[in-house]
C-alpha positions as CSV (number, residue, x, y, z in Angstrom):
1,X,-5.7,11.9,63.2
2,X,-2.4,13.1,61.2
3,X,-1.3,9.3,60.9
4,X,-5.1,8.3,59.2
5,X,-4.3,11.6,56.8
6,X,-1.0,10.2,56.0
7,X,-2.1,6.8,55.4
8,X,-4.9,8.0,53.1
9,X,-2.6,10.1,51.4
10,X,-0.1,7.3,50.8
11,X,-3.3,5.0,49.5
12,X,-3.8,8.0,47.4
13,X,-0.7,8.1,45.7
14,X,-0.6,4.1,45.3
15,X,-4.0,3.7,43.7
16,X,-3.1,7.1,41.0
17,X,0.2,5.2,39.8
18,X,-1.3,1.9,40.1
19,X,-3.7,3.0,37.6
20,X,-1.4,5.1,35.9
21,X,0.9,1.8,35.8
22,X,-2.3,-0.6,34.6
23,X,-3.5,2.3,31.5
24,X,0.3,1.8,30.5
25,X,0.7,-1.9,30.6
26,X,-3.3,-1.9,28.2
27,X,-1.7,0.7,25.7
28,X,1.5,-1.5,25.6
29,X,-0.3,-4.7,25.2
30,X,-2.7,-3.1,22.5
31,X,0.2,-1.7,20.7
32,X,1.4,-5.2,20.8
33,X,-1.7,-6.5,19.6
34,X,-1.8,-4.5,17.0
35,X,1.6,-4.8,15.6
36,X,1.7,-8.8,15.3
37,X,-2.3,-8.3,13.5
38,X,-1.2,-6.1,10.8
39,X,1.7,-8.3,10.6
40,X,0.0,-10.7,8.4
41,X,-1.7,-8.4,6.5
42,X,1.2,-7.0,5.2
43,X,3.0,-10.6,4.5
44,X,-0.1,-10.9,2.7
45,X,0.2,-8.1,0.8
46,X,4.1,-8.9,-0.3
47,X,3.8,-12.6,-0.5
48,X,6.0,-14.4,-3.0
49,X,4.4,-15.5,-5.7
50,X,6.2,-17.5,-8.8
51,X,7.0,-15.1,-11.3
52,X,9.6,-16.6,-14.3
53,X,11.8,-14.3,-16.0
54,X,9.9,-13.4,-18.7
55,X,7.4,-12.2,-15.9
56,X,6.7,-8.8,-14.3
57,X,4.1,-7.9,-11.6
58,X,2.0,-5.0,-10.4
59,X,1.5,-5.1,-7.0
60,X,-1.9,-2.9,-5.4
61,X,-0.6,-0.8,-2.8
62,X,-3.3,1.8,-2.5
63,X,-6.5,2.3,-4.2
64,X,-9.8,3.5,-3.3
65,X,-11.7,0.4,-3.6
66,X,-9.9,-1.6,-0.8
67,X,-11.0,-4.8,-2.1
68,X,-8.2,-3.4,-4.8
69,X,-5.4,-3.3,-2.4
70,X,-3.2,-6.4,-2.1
71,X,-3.8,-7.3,-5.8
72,X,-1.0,-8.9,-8.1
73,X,-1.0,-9.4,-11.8
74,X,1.2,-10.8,-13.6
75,X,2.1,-10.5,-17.4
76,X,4.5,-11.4,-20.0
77,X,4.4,-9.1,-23.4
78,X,1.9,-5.9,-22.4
79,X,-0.6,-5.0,-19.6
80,X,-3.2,-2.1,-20.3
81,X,-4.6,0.0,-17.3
82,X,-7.7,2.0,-17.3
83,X,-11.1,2.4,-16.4
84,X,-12.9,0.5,-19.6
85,X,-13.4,-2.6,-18.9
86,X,-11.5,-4.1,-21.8
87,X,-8.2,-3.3,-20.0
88,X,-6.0,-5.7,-18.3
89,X,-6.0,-3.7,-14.9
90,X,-9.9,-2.0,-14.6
91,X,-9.6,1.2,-12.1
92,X,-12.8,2.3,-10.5
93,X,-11.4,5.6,-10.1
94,X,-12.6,8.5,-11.4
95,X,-9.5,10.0,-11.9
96,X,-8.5,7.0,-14.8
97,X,-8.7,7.9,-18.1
98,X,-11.1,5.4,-20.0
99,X,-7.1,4.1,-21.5
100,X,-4.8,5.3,-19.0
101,X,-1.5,3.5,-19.7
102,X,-0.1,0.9,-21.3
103,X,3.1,-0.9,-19.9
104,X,4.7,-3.4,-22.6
105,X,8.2,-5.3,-23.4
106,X,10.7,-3.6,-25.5
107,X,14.5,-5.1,-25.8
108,X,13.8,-7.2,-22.8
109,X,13.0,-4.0,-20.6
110,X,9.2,-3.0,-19.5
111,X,8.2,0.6,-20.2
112,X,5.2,2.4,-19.0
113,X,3.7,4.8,-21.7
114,X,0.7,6.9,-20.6
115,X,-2.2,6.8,-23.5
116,X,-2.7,10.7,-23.5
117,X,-4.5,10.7,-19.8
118,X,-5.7,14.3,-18.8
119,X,-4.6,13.3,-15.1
120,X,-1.3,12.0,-16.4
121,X,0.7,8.8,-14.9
122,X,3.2,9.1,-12.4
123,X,6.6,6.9,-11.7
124,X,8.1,7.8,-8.5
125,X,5.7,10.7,-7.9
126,X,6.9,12.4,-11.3
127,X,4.7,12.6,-13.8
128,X,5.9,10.8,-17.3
129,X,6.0,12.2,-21.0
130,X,5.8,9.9,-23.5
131,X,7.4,6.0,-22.3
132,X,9.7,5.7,-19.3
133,X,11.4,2.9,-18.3
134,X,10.2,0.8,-15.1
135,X,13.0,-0.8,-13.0
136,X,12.1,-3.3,-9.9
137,X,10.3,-1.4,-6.8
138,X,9.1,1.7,-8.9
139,X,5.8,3.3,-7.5
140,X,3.1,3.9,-10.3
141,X,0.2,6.0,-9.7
142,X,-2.8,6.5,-11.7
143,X,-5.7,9.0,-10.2
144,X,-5.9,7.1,-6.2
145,X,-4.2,3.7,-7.4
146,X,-0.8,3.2,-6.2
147,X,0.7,-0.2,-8.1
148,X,4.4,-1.5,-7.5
149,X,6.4,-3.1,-10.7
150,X,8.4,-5.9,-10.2
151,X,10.4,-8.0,-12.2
């Protein structure tokens, strides 16, 4: 009688960390999954794309309309970003002005110059006043839209 309790206690404890050991190996497996999926996406998102010298590029990194996200556009002389539709970048954000900013070529250097927004522009999570600058990998962010500048 005490060597069936034992052997049912030993089944027991093999079956718990057998299953303990198989709900491990599925999280592992789905956290590899997971990993090499989002993988393209986000080559997708940062994929090279021919930009000459006289070329700059907003990249979408974050926006409420997701079919937003992953966006490039290129220009040369000026871009204009707001929510009218006669801008170069149209936001569907509520939080865009109508004109929200402008960015444009001065001395061979691209400045961003917010158009008297009420929910200002920010570079880098500050909020500008009057024209800034934009160097390479700066983070600008107008209302939910999150756009990266690269030249």
């Amino acid at each position: 009688m005490q060597a069936t309790a034992t052997i049912i206690k030993v089944l027991g404890i093999i079956l718990q960390y057998g299953l303990l050991f198989l709900l491990l190996y599925f999280v592992y497996k789905l956290i590899k999954f997971m990993k090499n999926d989002s993988r393209d996406v986000i080559e997708d998102i940062y994929a090279v794309t021919e930009i000459s010298n006289e070329e700059a590029v907003l990249t979408v990194l974050e926006a409420a309309d997701e079919a937003m996200v992953g966006q490039r556009f290129a220009f040369s002389d000026e871009i204009r970003i707001g929510r009218g539709s006669d801008n170069d970048i149209v936001l569907t954000d509520s939080f865009a002005s109508h004109h929200h900013a402008v960015i444009a070529l001065f001395n061979n250097l691209y400045a961003i110059e917010d158009l008297g927004s009420v929910n200002k522009t920010y570079v880098n999570g500050v909020p500008i006043d009057g024209r800034q600058y934009l160097q390479s990998g700066d983070i600008i962010t107008i209302g939910s839209v999150s756009l990266e500048f690269g030249r």
